[in-house]
GULUMSE-31185 format. One line per 5 residues: their letters; for each residue x negated, y negated, z negated of C-alpha. Coordinates in Angstrom, 2 decimals, padded with zeros to 5 digits. Layout:
REM residues N
a> X/Y/Z ~ ... $
This chain:
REM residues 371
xxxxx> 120.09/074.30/053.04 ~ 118.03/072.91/050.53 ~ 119.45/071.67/047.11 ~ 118.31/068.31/047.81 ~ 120.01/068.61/051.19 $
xxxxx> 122.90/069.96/049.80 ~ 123.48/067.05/046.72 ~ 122.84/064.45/049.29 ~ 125.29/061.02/049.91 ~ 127.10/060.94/052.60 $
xxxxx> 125.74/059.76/055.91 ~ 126.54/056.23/055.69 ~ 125.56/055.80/051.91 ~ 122.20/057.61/052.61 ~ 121.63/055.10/055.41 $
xxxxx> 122.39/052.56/053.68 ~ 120.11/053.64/050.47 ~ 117.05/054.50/052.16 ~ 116.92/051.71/054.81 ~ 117.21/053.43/057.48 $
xxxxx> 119.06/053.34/061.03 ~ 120.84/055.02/063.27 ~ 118.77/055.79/066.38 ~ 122.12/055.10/068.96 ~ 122.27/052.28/071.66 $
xxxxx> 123.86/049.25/072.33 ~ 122.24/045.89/070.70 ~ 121.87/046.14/067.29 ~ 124.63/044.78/064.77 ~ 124.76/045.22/060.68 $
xxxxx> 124.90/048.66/059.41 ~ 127.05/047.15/056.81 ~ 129.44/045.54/059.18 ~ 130.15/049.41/060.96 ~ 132.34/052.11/059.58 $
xxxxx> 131.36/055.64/059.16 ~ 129.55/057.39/061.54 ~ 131.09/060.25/063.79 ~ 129.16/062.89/064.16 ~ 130.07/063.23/068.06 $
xxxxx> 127.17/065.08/070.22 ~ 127.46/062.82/072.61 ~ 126.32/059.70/070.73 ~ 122.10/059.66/069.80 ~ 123.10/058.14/066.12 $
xxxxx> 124.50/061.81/065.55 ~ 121.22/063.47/065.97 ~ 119.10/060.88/065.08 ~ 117.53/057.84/062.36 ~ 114.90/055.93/061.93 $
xxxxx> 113.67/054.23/058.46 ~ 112.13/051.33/057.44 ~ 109.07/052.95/057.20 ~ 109.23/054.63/060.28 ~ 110.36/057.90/059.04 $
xxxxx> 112.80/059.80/061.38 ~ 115.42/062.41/060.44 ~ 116.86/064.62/062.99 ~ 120.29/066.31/062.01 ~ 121.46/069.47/063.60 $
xxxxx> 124.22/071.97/063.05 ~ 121.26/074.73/062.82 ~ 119.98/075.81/059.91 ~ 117.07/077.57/058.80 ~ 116.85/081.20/058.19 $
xxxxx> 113.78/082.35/058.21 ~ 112.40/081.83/062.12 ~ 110.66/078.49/062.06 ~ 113.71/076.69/063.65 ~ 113.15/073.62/061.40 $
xxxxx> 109.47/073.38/062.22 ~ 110.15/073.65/066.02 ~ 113.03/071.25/066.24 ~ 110.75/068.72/064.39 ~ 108.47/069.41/067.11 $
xxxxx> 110.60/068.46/069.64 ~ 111.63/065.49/068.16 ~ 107.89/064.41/067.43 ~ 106.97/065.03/071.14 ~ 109.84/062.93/073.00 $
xxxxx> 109.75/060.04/070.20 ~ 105.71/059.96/070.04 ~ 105.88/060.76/066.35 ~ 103.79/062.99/064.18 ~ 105.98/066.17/063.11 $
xxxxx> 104.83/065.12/059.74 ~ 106.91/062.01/059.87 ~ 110.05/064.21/061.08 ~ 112.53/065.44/058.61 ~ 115.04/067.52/058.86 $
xxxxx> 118.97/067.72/057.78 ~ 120.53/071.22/058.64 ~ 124.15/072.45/058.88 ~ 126.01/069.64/056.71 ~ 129.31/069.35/058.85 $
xxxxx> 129.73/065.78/056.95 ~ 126.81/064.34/058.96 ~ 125.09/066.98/061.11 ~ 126.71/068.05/064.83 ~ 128.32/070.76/065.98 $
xxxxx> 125.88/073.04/067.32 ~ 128.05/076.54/066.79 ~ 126.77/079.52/064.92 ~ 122.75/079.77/064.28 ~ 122.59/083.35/065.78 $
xxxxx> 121.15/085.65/068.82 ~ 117.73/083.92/068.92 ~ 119.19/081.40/070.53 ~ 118.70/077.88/068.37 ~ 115.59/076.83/070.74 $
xxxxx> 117.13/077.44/074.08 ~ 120.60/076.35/073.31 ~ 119.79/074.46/070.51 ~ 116.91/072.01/071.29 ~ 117.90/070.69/074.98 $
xxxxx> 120.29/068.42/073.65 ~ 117.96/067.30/070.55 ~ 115.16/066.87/073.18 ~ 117.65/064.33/075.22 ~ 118.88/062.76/072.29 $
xxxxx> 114.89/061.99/071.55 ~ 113.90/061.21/075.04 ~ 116.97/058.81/075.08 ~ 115.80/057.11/071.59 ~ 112.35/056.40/072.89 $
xxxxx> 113.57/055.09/075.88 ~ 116.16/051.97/074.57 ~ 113.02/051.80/071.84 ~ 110.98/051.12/074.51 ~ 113.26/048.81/076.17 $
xxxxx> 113.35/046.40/073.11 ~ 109.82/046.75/072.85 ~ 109.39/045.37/075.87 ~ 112.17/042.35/075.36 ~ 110.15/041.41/072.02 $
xxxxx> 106.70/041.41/073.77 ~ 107.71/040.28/077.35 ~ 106.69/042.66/079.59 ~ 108.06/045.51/081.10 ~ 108.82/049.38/079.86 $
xxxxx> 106.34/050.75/082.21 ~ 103.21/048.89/080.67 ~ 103.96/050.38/077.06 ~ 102.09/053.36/075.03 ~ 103.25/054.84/072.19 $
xxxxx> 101.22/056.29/069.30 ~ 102.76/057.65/066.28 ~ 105.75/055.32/066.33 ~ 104.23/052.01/067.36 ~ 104.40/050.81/070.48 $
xxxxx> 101.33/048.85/072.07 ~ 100.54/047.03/075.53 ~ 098.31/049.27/077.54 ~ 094.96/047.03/077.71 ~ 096.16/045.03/074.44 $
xxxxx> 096.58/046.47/071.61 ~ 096.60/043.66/069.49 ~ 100.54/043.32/071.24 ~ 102.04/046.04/069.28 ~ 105.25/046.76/067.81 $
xxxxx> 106.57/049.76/065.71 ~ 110.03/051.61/065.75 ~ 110.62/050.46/061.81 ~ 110.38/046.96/062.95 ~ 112.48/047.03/066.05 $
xxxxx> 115.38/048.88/064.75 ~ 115.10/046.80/060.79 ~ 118.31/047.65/059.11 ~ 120.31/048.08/062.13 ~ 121.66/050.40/064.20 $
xxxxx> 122.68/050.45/068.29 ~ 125.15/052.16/069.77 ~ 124.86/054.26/073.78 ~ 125.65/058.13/074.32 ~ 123.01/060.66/075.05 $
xxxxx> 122.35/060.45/079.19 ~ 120.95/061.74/081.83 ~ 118.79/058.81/082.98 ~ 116.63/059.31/079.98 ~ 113.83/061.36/081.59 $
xxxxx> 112.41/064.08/079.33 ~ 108.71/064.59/079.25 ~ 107.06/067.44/081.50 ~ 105.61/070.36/079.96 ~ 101.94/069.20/081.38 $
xxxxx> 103.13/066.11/079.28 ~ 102.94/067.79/075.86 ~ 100.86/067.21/073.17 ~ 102.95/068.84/070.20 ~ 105.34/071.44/071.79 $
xxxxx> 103.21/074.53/072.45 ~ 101.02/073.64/069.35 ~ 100.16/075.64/066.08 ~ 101.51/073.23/063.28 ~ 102.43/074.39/059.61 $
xxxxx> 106.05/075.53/059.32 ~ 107.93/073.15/057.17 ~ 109.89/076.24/055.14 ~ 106.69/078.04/054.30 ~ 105.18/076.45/051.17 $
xxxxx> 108.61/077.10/049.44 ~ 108.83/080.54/050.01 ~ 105.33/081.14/048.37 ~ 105.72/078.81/045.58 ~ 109.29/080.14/044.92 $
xxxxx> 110.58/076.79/044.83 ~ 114.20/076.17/044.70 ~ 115.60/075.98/047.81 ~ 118.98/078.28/048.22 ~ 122.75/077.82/047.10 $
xxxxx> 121.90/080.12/044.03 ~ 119.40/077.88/042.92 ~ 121.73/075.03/042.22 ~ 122.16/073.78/038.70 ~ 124.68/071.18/038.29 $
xxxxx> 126.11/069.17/034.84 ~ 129.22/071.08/033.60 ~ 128.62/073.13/036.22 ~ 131.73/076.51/036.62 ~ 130.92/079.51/038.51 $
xxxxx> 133.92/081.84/040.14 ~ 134.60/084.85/041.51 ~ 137.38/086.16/044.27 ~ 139.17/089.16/042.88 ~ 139.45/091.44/046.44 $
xxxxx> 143.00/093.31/047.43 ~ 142.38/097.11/047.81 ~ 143.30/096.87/051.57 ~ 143.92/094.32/053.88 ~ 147.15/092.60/054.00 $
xxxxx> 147.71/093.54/050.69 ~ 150.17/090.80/049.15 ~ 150.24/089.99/045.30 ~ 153.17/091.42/043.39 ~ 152.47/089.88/039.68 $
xxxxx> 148.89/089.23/038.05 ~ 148.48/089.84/034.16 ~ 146.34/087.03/032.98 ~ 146.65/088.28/029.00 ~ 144.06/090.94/030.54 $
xxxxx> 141.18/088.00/030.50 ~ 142.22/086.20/027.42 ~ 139.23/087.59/025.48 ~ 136.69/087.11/028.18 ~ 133.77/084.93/026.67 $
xxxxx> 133.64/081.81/028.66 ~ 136.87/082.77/030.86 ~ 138.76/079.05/031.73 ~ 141.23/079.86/034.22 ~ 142.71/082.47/037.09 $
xxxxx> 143.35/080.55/040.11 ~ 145.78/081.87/042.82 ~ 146.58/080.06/046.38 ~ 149.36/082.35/047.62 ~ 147.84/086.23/047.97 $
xxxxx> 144.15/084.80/047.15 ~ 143.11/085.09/043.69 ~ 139.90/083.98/042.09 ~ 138.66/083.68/038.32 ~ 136.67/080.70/037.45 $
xxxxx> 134.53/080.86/033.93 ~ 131.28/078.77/032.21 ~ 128.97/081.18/033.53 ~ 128.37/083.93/036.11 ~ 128.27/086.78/034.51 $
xxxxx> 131.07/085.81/032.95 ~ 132.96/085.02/036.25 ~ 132.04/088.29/037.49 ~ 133.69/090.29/034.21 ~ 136.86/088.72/034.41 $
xxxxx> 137.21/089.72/037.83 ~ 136.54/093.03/036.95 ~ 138.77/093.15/033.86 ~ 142.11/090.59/035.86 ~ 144.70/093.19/036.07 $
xxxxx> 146.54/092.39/039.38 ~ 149.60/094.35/040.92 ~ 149.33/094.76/044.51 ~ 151.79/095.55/047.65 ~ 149.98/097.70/050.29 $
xxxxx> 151.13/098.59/053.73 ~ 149.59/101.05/056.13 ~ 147.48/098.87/058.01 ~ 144.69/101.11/059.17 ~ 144.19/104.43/060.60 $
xxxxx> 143.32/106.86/058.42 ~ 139.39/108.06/058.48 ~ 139.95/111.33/060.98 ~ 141.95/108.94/063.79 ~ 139.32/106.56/063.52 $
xxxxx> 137.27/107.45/066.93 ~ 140.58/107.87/068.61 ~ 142.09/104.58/067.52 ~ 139.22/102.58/068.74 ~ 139.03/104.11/072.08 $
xxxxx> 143.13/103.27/072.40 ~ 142.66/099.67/071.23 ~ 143.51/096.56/073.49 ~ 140.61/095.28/074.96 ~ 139.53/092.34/076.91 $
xxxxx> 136.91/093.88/079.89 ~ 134.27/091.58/081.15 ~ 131.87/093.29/083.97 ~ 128.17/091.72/082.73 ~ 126.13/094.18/084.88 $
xxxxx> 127.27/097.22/087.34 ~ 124.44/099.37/088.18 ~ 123.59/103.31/088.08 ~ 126.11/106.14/087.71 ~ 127.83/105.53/084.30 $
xxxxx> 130.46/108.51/084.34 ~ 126.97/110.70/084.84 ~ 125.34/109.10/081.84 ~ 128.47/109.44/079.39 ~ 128.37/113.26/080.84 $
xxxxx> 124.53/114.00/079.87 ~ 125.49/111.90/076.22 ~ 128.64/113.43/075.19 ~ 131.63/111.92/074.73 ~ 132.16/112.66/071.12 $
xxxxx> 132.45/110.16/068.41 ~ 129.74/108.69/067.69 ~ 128.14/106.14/065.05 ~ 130.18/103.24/064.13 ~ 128.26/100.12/064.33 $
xxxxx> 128.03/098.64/060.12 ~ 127.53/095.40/059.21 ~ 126.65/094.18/055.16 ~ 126.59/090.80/053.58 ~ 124.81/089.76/050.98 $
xxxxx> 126.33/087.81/047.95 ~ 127.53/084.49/049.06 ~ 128.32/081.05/046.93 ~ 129.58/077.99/047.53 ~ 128.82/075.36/045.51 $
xxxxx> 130.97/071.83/045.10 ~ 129.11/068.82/043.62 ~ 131.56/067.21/041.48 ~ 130.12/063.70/041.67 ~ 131.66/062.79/045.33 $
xxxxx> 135.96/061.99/045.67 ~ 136.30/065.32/047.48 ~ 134.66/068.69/046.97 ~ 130.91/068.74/049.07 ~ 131.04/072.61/048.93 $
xxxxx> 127.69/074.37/050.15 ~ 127.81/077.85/051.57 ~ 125.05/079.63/052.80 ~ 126.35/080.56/056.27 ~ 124.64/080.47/059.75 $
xxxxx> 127.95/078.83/061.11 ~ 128.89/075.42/059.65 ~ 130.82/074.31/061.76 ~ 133.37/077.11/061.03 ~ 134.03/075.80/057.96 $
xxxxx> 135.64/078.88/057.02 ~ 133.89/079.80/053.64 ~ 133.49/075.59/052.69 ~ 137.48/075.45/053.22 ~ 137.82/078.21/050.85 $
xxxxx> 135.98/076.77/048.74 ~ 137.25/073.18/048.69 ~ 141.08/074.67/048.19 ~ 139.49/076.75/045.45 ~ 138.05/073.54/044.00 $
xxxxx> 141.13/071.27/044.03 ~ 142.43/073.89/041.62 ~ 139.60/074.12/039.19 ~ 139.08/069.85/038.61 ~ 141.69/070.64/035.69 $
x> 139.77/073.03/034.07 $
């Protein structure tokens, strides 16, 4: 998520600021005259908008991390709407305006992913074309579309373009099936070699991750861990941080504790130095029982495949312990802008819609707005 992406307005104001519309169906009313948006899947206005200058945005609950998923999703767009993927941009992973699309994981974003953005397109173009038509008097079936305006095939000089059928309003229809999508023998954009969207940053270094952001007044924080899990909080001595330059406050929400100071580093030393008193219970195995503890957990069997001898395979492998699957993460941060009623917090996180680490984060917040 880029920063701009990240310190954006909500949905509705950023509609309302830049002119543009909500690509859903129904005839067009006020965009003032509406409330807030949902951001349902099964409404087009979700995944899609339109500006005044025929720019379109697509939102999706993917996000970008590293694979091109931005560039490709444009390209879908661009291909059902008749667009150039230079006039596509994208908003990933805000769960204030983008939809639920589930984790960004398993190589999965184009195949899961893009079907619905692809109908959501296909169904734009389609009521697009059907206003098109009311304005110019002729039918659906005797329009072309080229880069966002729509012309009468013979007559150009009848022409139309997205911008100026959609104005400063917005419709309102689902996402269905009777919007046809185009056939693969149909496309002009998916399939193509166009210039990934996420490139030029990475080789300029330009900022474009949570750890880039630089806000006014701006606090950074740090969670002080508990030395094993399910470890409750007995007392915490906050006379061990007094002294820390740029210290302002320790933070607690029941047994989660957190340190919030003027700067990182010094976030990160008064963690270190918070002197907290712990309970601990015996809630894992110890290291030696740790093969035979997994092998006597509770499971939940699922057959995916049944083929081949699998008591003879286990006997040629062994049935020793063996390597326990690992799994790292780098540092994360969240980041609230302090400039909206409630906390905005960005996380960088494949998963949006879980919310998990932006939760944290805006309970975390609520506690620091005194500081």
């Amino acid at each position: 998520m880029t920063p701009t992406t990240a310190l954006a307005s909500s949905r509705r104001e950023f509609l309302k600021s830049t002119g543009a519309v909500i690509v859903t169906f129904a005839w067009p009313t006020s965009l003032g005259a509406q409330p807030a948006r949902e951001t349902s899947a099964a409404g087009v206005d979700a995944w899609l908008a339109v500006a005044t200058d025929g720019a379109v945005t697509l939102f999706t609950g993917k996000v970008e991390i590293g694979t091109g998923v931005s560039t490709a999703l444009a390209q879908i767009v661009a291909e059902e709407l008749d667009v150039r993927v230079g006039r596509v941009g994208v908003i990933q992973g805000d769960t204030e305006r983008t939809p639920n699309q589930g984790y960004t994981a398993g190589s999965k974003t184009i195949q899961q992913g893009g079907p619905p953005i692809r109908q959501a397109a296909a169904e734009a173009r389609r009521t697009l074309l059907g206003l098109a038509a009311a304005r110019l008097g002729v039918t659906p079936e005797q329009l072309t579309v080229d880069d966002g305006v729509v012309a009468l095939r013979g007559d150009a000089a009848r022409r139309v373009t997205y911008a100026e059928l959609i104005g400063g309003r917005r419709f309102e229809r689902a996402v269905s099936a009777p919007a046809t999508t185009k056939r693969p023998s149909e496309y002009r954009v998916v399939g193509t070699s166009v210039a990934r969207v996420d490139i030029p940053g990475k080789v300029t270094g330009a900022p474009s991750y949570v750890h880039d952001l630089r806000l006014p007044g701006m606090l950074h924080a740090r969670v002080v861990r508990p030395p094993a899990v399910g470890a409750t909080v007995e007392s915490i001595d906050e006379s061990s941080v007094r002294d820390v330059p740029g210290h302002v406050r320790v933070v607690r929400e029941g047994n989660f504790i957190g340190v919030v100071a003027e700067r990182e580093e010094e976030a990160i030393r008064a963690a270190q130095a918070l002197k907290v008193t712990w309970h601990e219970s015996a809630t894992l195995p110890d290291i030696a029982d740790l093969h035979r503890e997994i092998r006597a957990a509770r499971t939940t069997d699922k057959t995916v495949s049944s083929r081949g001898n699998i008591t003879a395979g286990f006997a040629r492998r062994g049935n020793g312990p063996g390597p326990l699957p690992r799994r790292t993460n780098g540092r994360s941060r969240c980041t609230p802008p302090w400039d909206r009623p409630a906390p905005s917090p960005t996380s960088p996180t494949s998963g949006p819609p879980s919310g998990a680490r932006a939760r944290a984060c805006s309970g975390f917040v609520d506690r620091w707005r005194s500081c």
